[in-house]
N, C-alpha and C positions, 0 to 999 in steps of 0.2 A: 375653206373659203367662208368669208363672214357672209351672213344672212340676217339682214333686219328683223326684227319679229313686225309681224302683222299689224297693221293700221286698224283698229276698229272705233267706229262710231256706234256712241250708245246712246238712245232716247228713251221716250216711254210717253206714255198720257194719264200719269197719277201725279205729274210733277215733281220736280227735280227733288223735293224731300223727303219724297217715297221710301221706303224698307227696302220694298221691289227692286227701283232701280238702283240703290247701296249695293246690293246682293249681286246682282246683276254687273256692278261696277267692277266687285271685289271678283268675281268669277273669270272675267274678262283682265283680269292687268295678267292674273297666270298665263293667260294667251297671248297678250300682245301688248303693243303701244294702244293708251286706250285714250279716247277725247270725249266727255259729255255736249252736246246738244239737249236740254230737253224744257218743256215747259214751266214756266213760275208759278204756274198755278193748275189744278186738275182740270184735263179736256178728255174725260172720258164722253164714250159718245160721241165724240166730233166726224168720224167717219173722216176720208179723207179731205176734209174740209180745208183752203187754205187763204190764207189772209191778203186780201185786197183792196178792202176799203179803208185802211187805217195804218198809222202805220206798226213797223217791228221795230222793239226793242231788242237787244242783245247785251246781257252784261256778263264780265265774266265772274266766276265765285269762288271761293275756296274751300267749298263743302265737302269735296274728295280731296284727300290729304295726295300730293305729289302727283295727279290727274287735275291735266287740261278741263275746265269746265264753265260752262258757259247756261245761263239761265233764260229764257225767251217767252215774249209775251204772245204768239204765235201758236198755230196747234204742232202736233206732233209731224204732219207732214211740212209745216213751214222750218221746224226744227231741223229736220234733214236735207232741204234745201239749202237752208242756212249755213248749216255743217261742210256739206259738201262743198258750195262754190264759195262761200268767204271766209269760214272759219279753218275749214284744211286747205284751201286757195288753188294751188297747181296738184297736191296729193290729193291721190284717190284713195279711198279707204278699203281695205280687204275683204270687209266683213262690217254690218251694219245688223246691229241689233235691238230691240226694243224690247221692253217689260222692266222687269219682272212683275205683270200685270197683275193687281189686285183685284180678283173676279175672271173667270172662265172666258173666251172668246170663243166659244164653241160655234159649228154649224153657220145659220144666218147671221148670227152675230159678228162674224167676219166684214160683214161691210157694215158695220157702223161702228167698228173697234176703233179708237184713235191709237192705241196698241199696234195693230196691224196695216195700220195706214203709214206708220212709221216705217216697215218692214219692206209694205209694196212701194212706198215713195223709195226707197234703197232698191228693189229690183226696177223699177222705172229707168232707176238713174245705170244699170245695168252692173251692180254692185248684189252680191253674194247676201240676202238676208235670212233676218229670221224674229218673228215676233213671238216672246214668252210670256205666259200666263200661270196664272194659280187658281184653282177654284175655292177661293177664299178671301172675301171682300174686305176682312177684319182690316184695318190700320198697321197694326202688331200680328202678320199672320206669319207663323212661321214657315221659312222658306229652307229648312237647314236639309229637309230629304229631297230637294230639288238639286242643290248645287252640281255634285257629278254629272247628272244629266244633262243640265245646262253646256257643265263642262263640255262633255262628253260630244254632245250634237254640232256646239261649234266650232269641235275641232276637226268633227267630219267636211265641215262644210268647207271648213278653212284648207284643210286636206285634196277635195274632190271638186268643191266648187257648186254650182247648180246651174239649170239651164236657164240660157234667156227667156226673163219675164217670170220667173219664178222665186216665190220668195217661199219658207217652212212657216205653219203656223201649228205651235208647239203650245199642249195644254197638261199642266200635274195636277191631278185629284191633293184634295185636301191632306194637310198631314193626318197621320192617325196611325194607330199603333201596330196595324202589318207593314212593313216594308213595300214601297213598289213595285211591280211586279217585272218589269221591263219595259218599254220602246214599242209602240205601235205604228203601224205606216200604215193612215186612215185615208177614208175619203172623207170628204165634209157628211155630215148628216142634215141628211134631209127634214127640215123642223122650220118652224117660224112660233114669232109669237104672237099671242093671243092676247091683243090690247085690250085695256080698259083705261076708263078718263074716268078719274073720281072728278065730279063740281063739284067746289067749297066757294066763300063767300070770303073775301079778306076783311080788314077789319070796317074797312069804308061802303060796304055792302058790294063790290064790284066784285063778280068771277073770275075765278080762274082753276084752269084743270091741272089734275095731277095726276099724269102717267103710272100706270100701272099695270099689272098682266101676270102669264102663265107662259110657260114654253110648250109648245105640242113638237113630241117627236113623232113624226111621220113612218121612220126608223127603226120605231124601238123593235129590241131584240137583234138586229142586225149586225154581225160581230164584224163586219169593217168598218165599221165607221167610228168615228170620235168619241161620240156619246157613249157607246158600248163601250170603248177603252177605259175612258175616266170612270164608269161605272163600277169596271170590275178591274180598278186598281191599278191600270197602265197606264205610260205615258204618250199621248197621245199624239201625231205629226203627221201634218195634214199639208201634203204641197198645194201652193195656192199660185193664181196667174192673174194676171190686170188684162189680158184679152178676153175680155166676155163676148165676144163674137158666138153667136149659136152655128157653127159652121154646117151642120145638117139640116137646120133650117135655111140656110143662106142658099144649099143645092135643091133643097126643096122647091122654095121659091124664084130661082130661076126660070122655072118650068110654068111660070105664070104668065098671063099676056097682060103687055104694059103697053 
């Protein structure tokens, strides 16, 4: 009996001429029927941010050879709206994936990924996702000891599925001359950052700041978590959900007089 191969939607928030999402492209046509959605330009940072004042463009391109592709003026989660109700129209997609992220999404960094915003707009829409990253910001960062694993993860997904509301948020250490080590099933780490605002003067004498900072892991040493993976050379996957409901506190506070 024939069996279509798989629907996947692929975005990302480095912009459609990324390395990352190439890699990412090329990983994905072995898997299935593949369609681009992603930004025209870098929205790293945008967190799930999405477009309402102004309007979206959509054009399509032919920057993947023999893959559907389409370019967007929109952030990463407008991309997969896009994708979903106009650009695949009445198909639903199988599998909905982002990256191949240049720079880590580790820990808190999670809600302000435009990477992962792409991932959880796919389990919103109640669609099987997964956001990829690399801890490697470089332009030109090599992505060739990721591929298998990429492989590998989304054809588990594609395989098994995930639960409602849940999307993977999937992190590889830098290339470097040991081999990988394996596949870790993390919890987020516990970390935020530790902001600083440089004041500079532009040229008109008028201010402006320039973000800057430190990560503090809360964490460290903790060998389920994220941070520890990437550390000591795994790869790291972190199931993530869009209900932030504190549900132990919600019983907590029941018990209060209103």
């Amino acid at each position: 009996m024939y069996s279509p191969k798989p629907l996947i939607l692929v975005s990302n928030d480095d912009g459609i001429t990324s390395l990352g999402i190439r890699t990412l492209v090329e990983v994905m046509q072995e898997l299935g029927e593949v369609v681009v959605v992603a930004p025209d330009s870098p929205q790293s940072g945008m967190g799930h941010a999405i477009t309402i004042g102004e309007p979206l463009r959509l054009h399509a391109t032919p920057i993947f050879e023999g893959v559907k592709a389409y370019e967007c003026s929109g952030t990463p989660a407008d991309c997969v709206k896009l994708g979903k109700h106009y650009v695949l129209k009445d198909r639903t997609p199988d599998l909905v994936v982002s990256g191949i992220n240049h720079g880590s999404n580790t820990s808190i960094s999670v809600l302000y990924s435009g990477t992962m915003s792409a991932a959880i707009e796919g389990a919103i829409e109640g669609i099987p996702s997964i956001g990829f990253s690399l801890c490697d910001f470089a332009s030109d960062a090599d992505f060739s000891h990721v591929r298998s694993f990429v492989k590998q993860i989304a054809s588990n997904v594609l395989a098994n599925g995930l639960p409602k509301g849940v999307a993977l948020n999937v992190n590889f250490p830098k290339k470097s001359e040991e081999a990988l080590k394996g596949v870790r099933i993390c919890r987020q780490t516990n970390g935020k950052w530790q902001e600083e605002f440089d004041k500079r003067k532009d040229p008109h004498g008028r201010s402006y700041f320039w973000l800057s900072g430190n990560f503090v892991n809360f964490d460290a040493g903790q060998e389920d978590t994220c941070e520890w993976a990437l550390e000591n050379n795994y790869v790291s996957v972190v199931p993530c959900q869009y209900d932030l409901t504190a549900y132990e506190t919600m019983k907590l506070m029941q018990q209060w007089q209103f």
